[in-house]
C-alpha positions in Angstrom: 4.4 -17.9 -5.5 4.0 -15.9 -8.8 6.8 -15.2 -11.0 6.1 -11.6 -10.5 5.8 -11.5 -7.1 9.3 -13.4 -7.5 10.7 -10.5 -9.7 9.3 -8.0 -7.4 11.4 -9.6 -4.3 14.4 -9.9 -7.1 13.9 -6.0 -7.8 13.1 -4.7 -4.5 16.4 -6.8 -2.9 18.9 -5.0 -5.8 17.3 -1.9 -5.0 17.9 -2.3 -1.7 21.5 -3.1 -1.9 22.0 -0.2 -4.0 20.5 2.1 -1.0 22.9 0.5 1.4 25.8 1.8 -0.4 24.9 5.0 0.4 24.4 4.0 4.4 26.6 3.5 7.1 28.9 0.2 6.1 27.4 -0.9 9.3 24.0 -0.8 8.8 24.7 -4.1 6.6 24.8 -6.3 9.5 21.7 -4.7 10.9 19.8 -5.9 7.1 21.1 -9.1 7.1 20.2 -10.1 10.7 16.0 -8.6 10.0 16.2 -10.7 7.0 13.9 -13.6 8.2 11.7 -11.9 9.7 10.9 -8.8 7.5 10.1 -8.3 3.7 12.7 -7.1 1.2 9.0 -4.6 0.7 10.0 -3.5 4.4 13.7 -3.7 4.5 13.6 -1.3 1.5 11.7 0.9 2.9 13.6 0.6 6.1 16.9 1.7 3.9 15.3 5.1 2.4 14.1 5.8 5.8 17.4 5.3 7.7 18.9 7.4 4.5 16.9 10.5 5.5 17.9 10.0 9.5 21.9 9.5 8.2 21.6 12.9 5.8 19.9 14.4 8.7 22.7 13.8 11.2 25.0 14.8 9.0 23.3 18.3 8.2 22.3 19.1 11.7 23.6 17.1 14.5 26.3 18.4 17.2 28.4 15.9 17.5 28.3 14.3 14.1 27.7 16.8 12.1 29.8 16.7 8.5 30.2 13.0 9.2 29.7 11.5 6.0 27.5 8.8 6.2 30.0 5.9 5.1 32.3 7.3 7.7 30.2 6.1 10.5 30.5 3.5 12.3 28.3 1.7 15.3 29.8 3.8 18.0 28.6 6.9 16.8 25.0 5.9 17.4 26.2 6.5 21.4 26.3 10.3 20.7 22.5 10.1 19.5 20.3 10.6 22.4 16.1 10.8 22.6 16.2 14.6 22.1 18.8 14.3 19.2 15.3 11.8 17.7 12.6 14.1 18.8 14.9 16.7 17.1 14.5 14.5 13.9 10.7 13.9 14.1 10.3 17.8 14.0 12.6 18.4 11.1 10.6 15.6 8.9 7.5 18.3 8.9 9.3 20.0 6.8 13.4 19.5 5.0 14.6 19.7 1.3 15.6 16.8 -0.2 18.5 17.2 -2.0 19.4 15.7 -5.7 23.3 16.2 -6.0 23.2 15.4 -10.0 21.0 17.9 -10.5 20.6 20.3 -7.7 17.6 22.4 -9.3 15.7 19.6 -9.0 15.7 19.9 -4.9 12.6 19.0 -3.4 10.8 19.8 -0.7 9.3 17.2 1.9 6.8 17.0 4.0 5.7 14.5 6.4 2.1 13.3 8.7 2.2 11.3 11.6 2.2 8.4 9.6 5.0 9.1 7.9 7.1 10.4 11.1 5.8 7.5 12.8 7.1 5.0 9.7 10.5 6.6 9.9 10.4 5.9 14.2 9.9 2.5 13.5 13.1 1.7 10.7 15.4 3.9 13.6 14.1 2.4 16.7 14.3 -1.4 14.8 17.7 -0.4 13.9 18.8 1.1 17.8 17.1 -2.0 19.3 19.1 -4.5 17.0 22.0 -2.9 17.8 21.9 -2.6 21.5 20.5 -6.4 22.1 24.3 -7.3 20.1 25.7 -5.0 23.3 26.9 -3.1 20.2 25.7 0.2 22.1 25.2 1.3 25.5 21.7 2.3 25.4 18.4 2.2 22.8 17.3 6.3 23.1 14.6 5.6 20.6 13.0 3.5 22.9 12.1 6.4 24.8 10.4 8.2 22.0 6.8 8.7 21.8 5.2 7.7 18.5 3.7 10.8 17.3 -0.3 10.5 17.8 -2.2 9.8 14.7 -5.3 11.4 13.7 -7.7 9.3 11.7 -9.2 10.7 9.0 -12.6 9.4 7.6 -12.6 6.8 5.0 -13.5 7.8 2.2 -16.0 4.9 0.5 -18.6 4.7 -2.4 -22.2 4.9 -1.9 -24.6 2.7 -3.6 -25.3 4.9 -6.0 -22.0 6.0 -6.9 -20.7 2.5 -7.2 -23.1 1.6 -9.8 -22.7 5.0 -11.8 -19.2 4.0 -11.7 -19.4 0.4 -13.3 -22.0 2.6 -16.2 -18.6 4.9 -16.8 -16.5 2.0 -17.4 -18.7 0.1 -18.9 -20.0 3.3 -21.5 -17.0 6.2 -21.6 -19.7 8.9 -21.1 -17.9 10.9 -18.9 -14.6 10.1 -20.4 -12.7 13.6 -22.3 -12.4 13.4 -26.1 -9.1 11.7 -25.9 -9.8 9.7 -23.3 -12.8 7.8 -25.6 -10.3 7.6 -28.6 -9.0 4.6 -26.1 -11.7 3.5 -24.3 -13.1 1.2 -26.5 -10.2 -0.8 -27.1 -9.8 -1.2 -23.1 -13.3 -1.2 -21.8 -13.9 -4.8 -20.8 -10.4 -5.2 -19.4 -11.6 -1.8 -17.2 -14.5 -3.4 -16.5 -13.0 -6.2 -15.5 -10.5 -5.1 -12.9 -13.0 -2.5 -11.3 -15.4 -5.1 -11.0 -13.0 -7.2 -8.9 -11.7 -4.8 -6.7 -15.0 -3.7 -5.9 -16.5 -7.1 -5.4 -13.4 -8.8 -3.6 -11.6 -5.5 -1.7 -8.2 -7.0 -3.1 -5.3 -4.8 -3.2 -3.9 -3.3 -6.0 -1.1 -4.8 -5.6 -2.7 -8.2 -5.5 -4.5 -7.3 -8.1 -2.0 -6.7 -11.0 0.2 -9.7 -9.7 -3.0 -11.9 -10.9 -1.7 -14.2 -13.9 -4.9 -16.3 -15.8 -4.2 -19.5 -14.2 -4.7 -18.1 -10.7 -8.6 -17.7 -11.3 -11.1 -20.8 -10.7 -14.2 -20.3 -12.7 -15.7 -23.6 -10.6 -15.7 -22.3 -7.4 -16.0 -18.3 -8.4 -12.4 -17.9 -7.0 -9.0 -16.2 -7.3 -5.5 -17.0 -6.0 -3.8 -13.9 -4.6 -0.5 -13.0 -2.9 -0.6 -11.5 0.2 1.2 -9.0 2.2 4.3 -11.3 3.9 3.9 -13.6 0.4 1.1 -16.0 1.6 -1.2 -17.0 -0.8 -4.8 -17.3 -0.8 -8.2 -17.6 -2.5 -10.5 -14.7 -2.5 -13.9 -15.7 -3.7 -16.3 -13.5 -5.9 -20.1 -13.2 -7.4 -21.5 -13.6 -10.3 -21.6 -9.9 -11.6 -17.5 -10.5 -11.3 -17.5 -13.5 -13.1 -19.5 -11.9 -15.8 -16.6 -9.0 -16.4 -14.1 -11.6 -16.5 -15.0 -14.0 -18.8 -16.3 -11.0 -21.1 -12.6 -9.5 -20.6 -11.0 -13.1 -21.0 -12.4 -13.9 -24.6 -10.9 -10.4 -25.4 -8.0 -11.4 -23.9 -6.9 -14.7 -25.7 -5.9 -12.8 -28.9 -4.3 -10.1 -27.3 -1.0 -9.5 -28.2 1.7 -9.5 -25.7 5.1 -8.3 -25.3 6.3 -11.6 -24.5 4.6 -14.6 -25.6 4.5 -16.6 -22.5 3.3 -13.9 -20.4 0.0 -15.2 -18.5 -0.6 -11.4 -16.6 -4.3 -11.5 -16.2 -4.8 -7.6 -16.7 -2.3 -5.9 -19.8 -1.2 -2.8 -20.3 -1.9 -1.1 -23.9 1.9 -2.0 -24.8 1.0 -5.8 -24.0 2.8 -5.9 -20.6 1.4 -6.7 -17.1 -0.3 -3.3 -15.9 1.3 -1.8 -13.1 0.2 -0.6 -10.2 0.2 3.3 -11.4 -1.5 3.0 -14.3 -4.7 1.0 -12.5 -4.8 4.3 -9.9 -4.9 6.5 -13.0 -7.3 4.4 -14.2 -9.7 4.8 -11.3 -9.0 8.3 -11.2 -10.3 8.9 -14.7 -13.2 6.9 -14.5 -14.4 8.0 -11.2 -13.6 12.3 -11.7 -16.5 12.1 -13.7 -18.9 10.0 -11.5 -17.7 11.4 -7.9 -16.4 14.4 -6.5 -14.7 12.2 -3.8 -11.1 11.5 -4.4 -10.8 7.9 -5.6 -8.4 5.3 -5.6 -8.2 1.4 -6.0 -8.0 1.5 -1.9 -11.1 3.4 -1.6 -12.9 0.6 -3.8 -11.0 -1.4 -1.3 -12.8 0.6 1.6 -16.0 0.4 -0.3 -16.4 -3.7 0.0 -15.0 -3.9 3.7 -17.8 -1.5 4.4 -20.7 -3.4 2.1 -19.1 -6.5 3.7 -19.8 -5.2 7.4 -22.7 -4.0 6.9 -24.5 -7.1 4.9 -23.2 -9.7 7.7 -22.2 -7.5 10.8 -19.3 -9.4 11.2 -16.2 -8.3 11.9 -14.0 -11.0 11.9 -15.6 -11.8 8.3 -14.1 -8.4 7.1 -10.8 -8.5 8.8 -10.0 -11.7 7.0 -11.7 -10.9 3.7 -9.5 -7.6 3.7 -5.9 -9.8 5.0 -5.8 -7.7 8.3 -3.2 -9.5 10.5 -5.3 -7.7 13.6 -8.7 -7.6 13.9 -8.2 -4.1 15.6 -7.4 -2.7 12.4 -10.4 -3.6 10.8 -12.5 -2.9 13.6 -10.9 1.2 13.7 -11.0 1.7 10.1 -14.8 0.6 10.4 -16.0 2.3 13.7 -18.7 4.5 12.0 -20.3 1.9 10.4 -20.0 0.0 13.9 -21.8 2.7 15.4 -24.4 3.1 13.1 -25.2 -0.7 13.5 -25.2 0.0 17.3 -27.6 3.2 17.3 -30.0 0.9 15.0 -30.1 -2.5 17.1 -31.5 -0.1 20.0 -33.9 1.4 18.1 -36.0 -2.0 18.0 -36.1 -2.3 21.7 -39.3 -1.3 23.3 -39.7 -0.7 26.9 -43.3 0.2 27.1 -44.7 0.2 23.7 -45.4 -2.9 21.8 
């Protein structure tokens, strides 16, 4: 693995302990025994979201409200029942979240089904760990339903949009004044990256984890980490090739922050980019081409859908795109599946030649 998916893991597993002080001291044995089997990614955000469902109890429960959360202990989760949950899942439509250092800067939260149904999933991990340890007479959050989510429509590039995106890049025409000022010093490394997420539907994280030895120029590849820290090759034209090895003679006398830094894509102050700035970087290039809202996963959207519809095959995309379930890929790309359906009947004839 990378060193920066390394010191992503490093940094994700500090933050986390630093969340867990501010948890139930029980909750510690909960972390340690999901440790094998989920991400520090997951188990962090597993924390936040079991912060939100301790501040909540302690706001507006019956029982356990003003019980501070560090005052709880494993037995208090036999006071919460199904309708204390349900309870929970409507106040995350709308609560304030609090900032004690500075309590004018209070926000206010909102959550979708995906995010209530994110939030189910760290509490009822948590209730079933606890009550397989006999640690708790019952697991109420079995008995919640996940809130039904409503799909929205993916948002994708067209043809035409794709390629008037690549001219952007490529020329800064639709760039602001201040925006050109910069363009040309970080054109081809724009190029570059938009070029491969478009032509390999890569995450953004996998993306700016990319160091220079991870690409292979003989077989048109390049080594990514996945989700779950499983690497593997993703494979790419010739148009991408092109953008990198323009970017990558650019790139040799680029000065970096630390000398022995091998990040593929770098930042204007010679550090690997991070994920932020490439979505800003979309977003400014693509506001002027699009009225669609862009990000690096709708480029992502953009190949699974060339993808399916060049080869029709669904398994193809699922594994070009890392889906552990082919029923993801297969729900996110339904329309297109349709379409394809509607047009293989149109060339049967019954009576007409």
């Amino acid at each position: 693995m990378s060193t920066y998916h390394e010191e992503m893991k490093l940094k994700e597993t500090k933050r986390l302990r630093e969340i867990q002080q501010e948890l139930p001291p029980f909750t510690q044995t909960f972390f340690r025994g999901i440790a094998q089997t989920v991400s520090p990614k997951s188990r962090l955000a597993y924390a936040y979201d079991l912060r939100i469902f301790f501040r909540y109890l302690y706001e507006e429960h019956r029982t356990l409200g003003g019980v501070e959360p560090k005052d709880f202990t494993v037995e208090c989760l036999n006071q919460i029942t199904a309708e204390d949950i349900d309870c929970f899942m409507e106040y995350l439509s709308y609560y304030i979240r609090p900032d004690h250092e500075n309590p004018e800067y209070a926000a206010e939260m909102h959550n979708d089904e995906k995010g209530k149904s994110r939030k189910l999933a760290a509490i009822r991990s948590m209730f079933k760990f606890y009550y397989k340890k006999n640690k708790i007479a019952a697991d109420p959050a079995a008995l919640v339903d996940t809130p039904k989510i409503h799909e929205k429509t993916i948002t994708r590039l067209d043809v035409n949009e794709v390629a008037n995106l690549l001219d952007a890049v490529e020329t800064g025409e639709k760039l602001t004044g201040r925006q050109k000022a910069f363009h040309e010093k970080t054109k081809k490394r724009d190029l570059a990256l938009t070029t491969l997420l478009l032509g390999t539907g890569m995450r953004v994280s996998e993306c700016v984890g990319i160091n220079i030895r991870d690409l292979d120029f003989q077989n048109n590849a390049v080594r990514v980490t996945r989700k779950g820290g499983n690497e593997v090759f993703l494979f790419f034209g010739e148009e991408v090739r092109e953008a990198l090895e323009d970017y990558l003679e650019e790139r040799k006398t680029a000065v970096t922050k630390d000398e022995k830094e091998d990040a593929l894509f770098l930042s204007s102050q010679g550090k690997r980019i991070n994920v932020r700035s490439v979505q800003n970087l979309v977003k400014k290039y693509s506001s002027g081409v699009t009225v669609k809202n862009i990000s690096p996963h709708k480029l992502r959207s953009t190949f699974g859908t060339n993808l399916y519809q060049e080869t029709g095959d669904i398994y193809l995309v699922a594994d070009a795109l890392g889906h552990a379930d082919v029923n993801t890929t297969r729900k996110h790309y339904a329309e297109v599946e349709e379409y394809r359906r509607r047009m293989a009947t149109s060339k049967i004839k019954l009576r007409k030649d």
